[in-house]
C-alpha positions in Angstrom: 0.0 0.0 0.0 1.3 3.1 -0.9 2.2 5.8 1.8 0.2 8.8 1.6 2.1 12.0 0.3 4.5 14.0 2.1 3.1 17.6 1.8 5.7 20.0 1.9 7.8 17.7 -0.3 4.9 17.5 -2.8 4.4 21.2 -2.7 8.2 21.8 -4.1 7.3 19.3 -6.9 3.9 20.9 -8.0 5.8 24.2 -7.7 9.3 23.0 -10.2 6.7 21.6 -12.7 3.1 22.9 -12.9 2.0 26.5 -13.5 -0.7 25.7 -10.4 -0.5 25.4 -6.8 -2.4 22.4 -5.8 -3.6 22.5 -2.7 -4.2 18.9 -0.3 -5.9 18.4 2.8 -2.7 19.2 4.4 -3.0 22.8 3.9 -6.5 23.2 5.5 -7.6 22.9 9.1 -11.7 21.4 8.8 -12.6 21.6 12.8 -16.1 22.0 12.4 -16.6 21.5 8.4 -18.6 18.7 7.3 -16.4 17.6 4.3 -17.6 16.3 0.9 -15.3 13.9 -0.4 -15.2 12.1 -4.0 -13.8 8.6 -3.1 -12.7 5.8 -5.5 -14.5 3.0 -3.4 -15.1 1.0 -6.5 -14.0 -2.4 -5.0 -14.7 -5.7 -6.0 -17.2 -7.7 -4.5 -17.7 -11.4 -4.6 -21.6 -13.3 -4.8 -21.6 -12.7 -1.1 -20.8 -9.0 -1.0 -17.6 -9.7 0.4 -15.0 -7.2 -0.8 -12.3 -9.1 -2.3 -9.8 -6.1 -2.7 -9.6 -3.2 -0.2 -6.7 -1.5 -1.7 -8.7 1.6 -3.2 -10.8 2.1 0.4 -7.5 2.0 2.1 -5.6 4.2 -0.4 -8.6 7.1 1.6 -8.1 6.2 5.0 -5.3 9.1 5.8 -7.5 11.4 4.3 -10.5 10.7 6.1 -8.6 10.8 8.9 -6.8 13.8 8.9 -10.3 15.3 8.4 -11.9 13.7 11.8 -8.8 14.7 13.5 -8.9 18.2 12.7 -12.7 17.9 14.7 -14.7 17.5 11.2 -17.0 15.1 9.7 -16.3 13.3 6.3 -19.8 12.7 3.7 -18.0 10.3 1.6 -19.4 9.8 -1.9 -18.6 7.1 -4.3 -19.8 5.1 -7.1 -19.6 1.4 -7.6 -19.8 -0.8 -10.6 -22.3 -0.2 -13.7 -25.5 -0.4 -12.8 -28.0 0.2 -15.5 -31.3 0.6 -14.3 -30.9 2.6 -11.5 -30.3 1.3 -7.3 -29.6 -2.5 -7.6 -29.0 -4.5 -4.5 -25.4 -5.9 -5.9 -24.0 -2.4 -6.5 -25.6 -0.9 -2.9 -22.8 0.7 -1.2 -24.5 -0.6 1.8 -21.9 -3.3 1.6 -19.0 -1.8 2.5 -20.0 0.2 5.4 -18.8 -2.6 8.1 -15.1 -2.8 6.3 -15.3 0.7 6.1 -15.8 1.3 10.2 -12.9 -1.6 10.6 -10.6 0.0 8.7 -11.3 4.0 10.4 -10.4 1.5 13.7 -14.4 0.9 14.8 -15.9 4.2 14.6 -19.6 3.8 13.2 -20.5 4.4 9.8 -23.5 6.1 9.2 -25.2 5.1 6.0 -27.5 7.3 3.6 -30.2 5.2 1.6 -30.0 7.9 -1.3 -26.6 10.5 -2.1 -29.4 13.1 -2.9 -33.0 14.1 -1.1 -34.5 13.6 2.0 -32.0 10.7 3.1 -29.3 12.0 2.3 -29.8 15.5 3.6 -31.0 14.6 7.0 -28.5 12.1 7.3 -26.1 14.8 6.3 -27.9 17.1 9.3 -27.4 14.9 11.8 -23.7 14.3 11.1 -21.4 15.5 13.8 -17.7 16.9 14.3 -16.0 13.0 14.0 -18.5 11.1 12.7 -18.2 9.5 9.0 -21.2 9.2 6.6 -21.5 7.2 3.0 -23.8 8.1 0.6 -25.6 5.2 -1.8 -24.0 4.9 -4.9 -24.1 8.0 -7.5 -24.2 6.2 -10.5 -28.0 4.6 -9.1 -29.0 8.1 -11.2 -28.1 8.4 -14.4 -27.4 12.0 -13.8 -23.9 11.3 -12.5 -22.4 10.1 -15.4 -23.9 12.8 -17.6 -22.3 15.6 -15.6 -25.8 17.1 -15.0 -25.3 20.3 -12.8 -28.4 20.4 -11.4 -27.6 16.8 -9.5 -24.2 18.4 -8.6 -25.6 20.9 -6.7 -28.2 18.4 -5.1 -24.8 16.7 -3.9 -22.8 20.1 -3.2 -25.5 21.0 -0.5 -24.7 18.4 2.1 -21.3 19.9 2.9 -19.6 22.8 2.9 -16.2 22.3 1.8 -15.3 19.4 -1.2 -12.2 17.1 -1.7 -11.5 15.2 -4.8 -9.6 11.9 -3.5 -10.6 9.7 -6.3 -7.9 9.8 -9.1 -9.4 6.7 -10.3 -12.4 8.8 -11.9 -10.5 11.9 -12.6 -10.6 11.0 -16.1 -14.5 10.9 -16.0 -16.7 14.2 -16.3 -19.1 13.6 -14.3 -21.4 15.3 -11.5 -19.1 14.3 -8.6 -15.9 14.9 -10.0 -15.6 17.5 -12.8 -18.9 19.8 -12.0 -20.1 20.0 -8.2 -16.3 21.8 -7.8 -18.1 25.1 -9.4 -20.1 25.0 -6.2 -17.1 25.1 -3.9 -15.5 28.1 -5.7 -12.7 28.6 -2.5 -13.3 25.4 -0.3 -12.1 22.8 -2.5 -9.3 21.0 -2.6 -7.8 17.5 -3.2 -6.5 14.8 -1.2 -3.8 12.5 -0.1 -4.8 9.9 -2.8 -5.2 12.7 -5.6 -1.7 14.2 -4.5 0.3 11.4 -4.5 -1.1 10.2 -8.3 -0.3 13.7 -9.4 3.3 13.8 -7.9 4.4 10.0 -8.8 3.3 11.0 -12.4 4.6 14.2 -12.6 8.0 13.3 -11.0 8.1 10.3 -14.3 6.8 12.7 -16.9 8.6 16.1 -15.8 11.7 15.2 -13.0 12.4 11.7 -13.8 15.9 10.9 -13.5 17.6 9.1 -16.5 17.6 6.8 -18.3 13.4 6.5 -18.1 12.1 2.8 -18.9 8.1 2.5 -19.9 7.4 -0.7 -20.1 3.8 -1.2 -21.6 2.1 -4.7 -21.7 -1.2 -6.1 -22.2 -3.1 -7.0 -25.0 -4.3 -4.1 -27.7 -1.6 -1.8 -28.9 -4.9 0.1 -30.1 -4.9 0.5 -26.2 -1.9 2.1 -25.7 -1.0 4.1 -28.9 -1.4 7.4 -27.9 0.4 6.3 -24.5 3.2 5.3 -26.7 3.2 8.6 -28.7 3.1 10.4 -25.9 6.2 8.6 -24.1 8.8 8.5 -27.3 8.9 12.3 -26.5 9.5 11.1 -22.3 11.1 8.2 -22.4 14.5 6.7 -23.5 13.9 2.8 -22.9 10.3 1.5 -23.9 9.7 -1.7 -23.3 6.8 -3.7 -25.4 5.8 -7.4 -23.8 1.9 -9.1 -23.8 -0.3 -9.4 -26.8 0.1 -6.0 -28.2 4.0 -6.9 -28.7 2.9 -9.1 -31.7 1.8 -6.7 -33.8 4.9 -5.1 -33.6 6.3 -8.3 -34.2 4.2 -9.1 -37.1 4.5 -5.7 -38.6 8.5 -6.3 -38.8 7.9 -9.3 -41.1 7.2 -12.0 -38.0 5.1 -15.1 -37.9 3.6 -14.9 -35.1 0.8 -18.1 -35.6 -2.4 -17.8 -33.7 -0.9 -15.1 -31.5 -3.1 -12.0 -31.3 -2.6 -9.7 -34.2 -4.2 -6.0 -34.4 -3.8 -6.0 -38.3 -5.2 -2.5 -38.5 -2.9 -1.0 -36.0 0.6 -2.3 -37.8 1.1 0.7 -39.7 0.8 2.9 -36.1 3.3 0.0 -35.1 5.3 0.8 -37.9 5.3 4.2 -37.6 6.4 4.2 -33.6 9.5 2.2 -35.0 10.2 4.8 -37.2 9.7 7.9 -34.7 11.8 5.7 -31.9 14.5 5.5 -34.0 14.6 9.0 -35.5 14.4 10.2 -31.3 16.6 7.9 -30.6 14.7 5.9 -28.1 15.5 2.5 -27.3 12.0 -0.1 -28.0 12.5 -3.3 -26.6 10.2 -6.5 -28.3 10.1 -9.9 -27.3 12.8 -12.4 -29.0 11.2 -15.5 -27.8 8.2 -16.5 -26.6 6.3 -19.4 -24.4 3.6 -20.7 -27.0 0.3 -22.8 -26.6 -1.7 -24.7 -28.7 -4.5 -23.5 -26.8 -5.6 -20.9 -24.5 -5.8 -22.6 -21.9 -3.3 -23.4 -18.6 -3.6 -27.0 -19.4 -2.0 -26.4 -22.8 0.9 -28.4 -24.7 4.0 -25.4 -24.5 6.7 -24.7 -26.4 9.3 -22.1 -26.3 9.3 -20.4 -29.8 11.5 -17.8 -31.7 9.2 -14.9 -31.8 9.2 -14.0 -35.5 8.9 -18.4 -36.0 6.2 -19.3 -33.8 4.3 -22.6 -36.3 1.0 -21.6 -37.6 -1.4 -24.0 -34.9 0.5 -22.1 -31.8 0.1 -18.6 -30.0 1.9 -16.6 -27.4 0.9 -16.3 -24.2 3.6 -15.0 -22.4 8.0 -13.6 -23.0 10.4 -16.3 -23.1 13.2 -16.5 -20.9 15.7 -15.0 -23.2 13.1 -12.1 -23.8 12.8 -11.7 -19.3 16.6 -11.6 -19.6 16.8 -8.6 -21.9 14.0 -6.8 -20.2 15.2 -7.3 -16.5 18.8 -6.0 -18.2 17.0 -3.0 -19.2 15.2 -2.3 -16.0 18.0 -3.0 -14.0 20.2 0.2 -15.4 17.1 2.4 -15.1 16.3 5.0 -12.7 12.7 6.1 -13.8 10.6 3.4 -14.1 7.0 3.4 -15.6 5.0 -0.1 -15.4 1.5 -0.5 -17.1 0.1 -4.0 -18.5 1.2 -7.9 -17.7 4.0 -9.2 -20.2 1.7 -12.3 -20.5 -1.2 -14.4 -19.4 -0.3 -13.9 -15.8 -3.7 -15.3 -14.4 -2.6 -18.5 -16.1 0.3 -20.3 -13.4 1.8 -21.4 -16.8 2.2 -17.8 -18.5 2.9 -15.9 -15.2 6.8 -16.5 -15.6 7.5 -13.3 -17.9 5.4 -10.9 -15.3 6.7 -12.0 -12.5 10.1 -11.2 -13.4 9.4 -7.8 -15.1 8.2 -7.4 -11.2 11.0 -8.3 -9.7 13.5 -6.4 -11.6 11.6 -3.5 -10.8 11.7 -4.0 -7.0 15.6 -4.7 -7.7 15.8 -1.2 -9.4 13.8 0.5 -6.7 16.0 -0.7 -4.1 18.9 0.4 -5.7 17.4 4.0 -6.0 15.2 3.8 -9.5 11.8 5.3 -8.6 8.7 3.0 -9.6 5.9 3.6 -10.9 3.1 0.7 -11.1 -0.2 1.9 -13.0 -2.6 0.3 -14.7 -5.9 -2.4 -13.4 -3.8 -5.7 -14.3 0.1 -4.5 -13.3 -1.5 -3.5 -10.0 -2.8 -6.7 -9.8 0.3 -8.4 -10.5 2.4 -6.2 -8.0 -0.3 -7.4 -5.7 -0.8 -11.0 -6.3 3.6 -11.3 -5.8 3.4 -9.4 -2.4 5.8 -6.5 -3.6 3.5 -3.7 -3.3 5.3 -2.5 -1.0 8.8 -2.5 -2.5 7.9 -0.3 -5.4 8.0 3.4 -5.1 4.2 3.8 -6.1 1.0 2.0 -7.0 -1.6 4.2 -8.7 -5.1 3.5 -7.8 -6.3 4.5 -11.5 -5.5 2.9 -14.5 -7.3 4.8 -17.0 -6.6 7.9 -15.5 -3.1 7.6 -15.4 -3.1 6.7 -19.0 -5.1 9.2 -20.2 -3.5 11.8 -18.1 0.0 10.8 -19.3 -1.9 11.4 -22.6 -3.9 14.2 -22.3 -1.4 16.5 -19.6 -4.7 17.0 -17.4 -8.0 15.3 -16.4 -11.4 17.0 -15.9 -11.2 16.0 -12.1 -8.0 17.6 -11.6 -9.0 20.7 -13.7 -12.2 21.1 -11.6 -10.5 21.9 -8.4 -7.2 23.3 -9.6 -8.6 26.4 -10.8 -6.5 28.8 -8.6 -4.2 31.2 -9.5 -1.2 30.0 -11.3 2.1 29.9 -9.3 4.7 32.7 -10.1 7.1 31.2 -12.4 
């Protein structure tokens, strides 16, 4: 679990490398407030309710925290899953509120049947200095995701000062994230969660010490093209592994058998190459790969010369030549930027080439790199080998982080970052 920011140290960092100020939770005292705040507490839940991983809930805990220590009240406000036809009993935040109190160390949860209306507002009323309250799932009205204004300021009126602490849907225009900030024109403000995205991105993408390794996995490079674009102008090592890397492969004159093949996207492939090498940016492919005859983890395997693998076989994961070269790579880098599994890590027999991408990235980190894990399945990864803990940060947003290493910004971060620009 990552650590929550260090202030003062984030401060410098916004200061070197954005036009804004941001301002955190750290820079406000809220004795008294009653505190709107946008959490990620999209979790997964099992066919018993059962929360299977807690990371993003505990990712909010400092917050939350620093909050009721100040003497104020937190109305937290989240959404959960896609639920189509409005409240549905498997997406109730209802849920979550017993994890929720064990993890704030007992305190009671108060829990509003609606986030707008006569629930939520009297619930809201009633709240007092210490006390935590979670509002029903936003997305049970159809407003949320529209970014209707009207239900922003439904939502705006149960507290009086917001934080945005869910980075996960920063990249989302919605009611809670992007609009109901308008209503909080000087009381807004972001939070530990929010912070430490925006400084572990913007120390890789703006500070990063050389040389800068990206290594992008998973399975579309359709995906991850404008990702790529974006980090031939960052980056001086990027590293291509999972199904995506076959299309690269294919595109250099390959035969890559039943492996997956984007044939629409080999001339972007193509024309990556070509920008890579007029930058002069290192891309790393696979040389070998661990083929199957099937998709399945019961499969016949062979190892295979990538740009040979027979016409009846596919790859499913890098070969050991292939985690060679890449942990080489990693190993003599000092920025480090992970997004997407080298393989079919789910699979015990295609896990091999993910595994060790992780753990030459915990070897760099100790040895100074800084780490960067981001992305739904590398955070997965980092989680299901235990090492968490030994990289320098695990981003709680996937898509954001993409599309903010993309884009340069995200609605949610525009929303409450409109304050004066720093003096440069």
């Amino acid at each position: 679990m990552s650590k929550p920011p260090k202030p003062y140290f984030y401060t410098a960092i916004i200061i070197h490398l954005n036009p804004y100020f941001m301002k955190t939770v750290a820079d406000f005292n809220f004795s008294g407030k009653k505190v709107l705040i946008r959490v990620d507490f999209n979790v997964p839940l099992n066919d018993k309710f059962e929360i299977t991983d807690d990371t993003r809930m505990r990712a909010a805990i400092p917050t939350i925290k620093k909050i009721l220590n100040d003497g104020g009240s937190c109305i937290l406000m989240s959404h959960l899953g896609r639920p189509k036809e409005g409240p549905t009993e498997k997406y109730s935040l209802k849920h979550l509120v017993p994890h929720l109190s064990l993890l704030l160390g007992g305190i009671t949860v108060h829990f509003a049947t609606d986030c707008i209306g006569g629930p939520a507002a009297m619930a809201s009323n009633n709240l007092k200095p210490g006390e935590v309250l979670l509002l029903e799932n936003l997305r049970f009205h159809k407003q949320e995701e529209k970014g209707d204004e009207t239900f922003a300021k439904q939502l705006s009126v149960l507290g009086d000062f917001y934080v945005n602490d869910a980075f996960g849907t920063a990249h989302r225009a919605h009611a809670s994230t992007a609009v109901i900030a308008k209503f909080f024109p000087d009381k807004k403000c972001f939070g530990f969660v929010m912070s430490g995205e925006l400084e572990s991105v913007d120390k890789v993408l703006h500070g990063s010490s050389k040389p800068f390794t990206a290594i992008m996995g998973g399975a579309k490079v359709s995906d991850k093209i404008l990702i790529l674009e974006q980090l031939i102008n960052k980056a001086d090592n990027i590293i291509i592994g999972g199904g995506m890397a076959f299309t690269f492969v294919k595109a250099q004159g390959g035969k890559v058998g039943k492996s997956l093949v984007e044939e629409d996207r080999i001339p972007n492939a193509l024309n990556i190459l070509e920008i890579a090498k007029k930058r002069g940016v290192n891309i790393y492919i696979p040389v070998d790969a661990i083929c199957a005859d099937n998709f399945s983890n019961d499969a016949k395997i062979q190892t295979c010369n990538v740009k040979n693998i027979p016409d009846a076989w596919m790859g499913l994961d890098i070969g050991p030549e292939t985690e060679k070269l890449f942990s080489e790579v990693i190993s003599k880098s000092k920025t480090i930027l992970w997004n997407g599994p080298m393989g079919v890590f789910e699979m015990s027999m295609f896990e091999s080439g993910t595994k060790s991408v992780a753990e030459a990235i915990v070897a760099a980190t100790e040895n100074g790199a800084f780490s960067l894990i981001g992305g739904g399945d590398s955070v997965a990864a980092i989680n299901k080998y235990k090492m968490a803990d030994s990289v320098s940060y695990v981003s709680t947003g996937g898509g954001a982080l993409l599309e903010y290493i993309e884009a340069g910004s995200l609605p949610g971060v525009e929303a409450v970052n409109e304050l004066e620009k720093h003096p440069q």
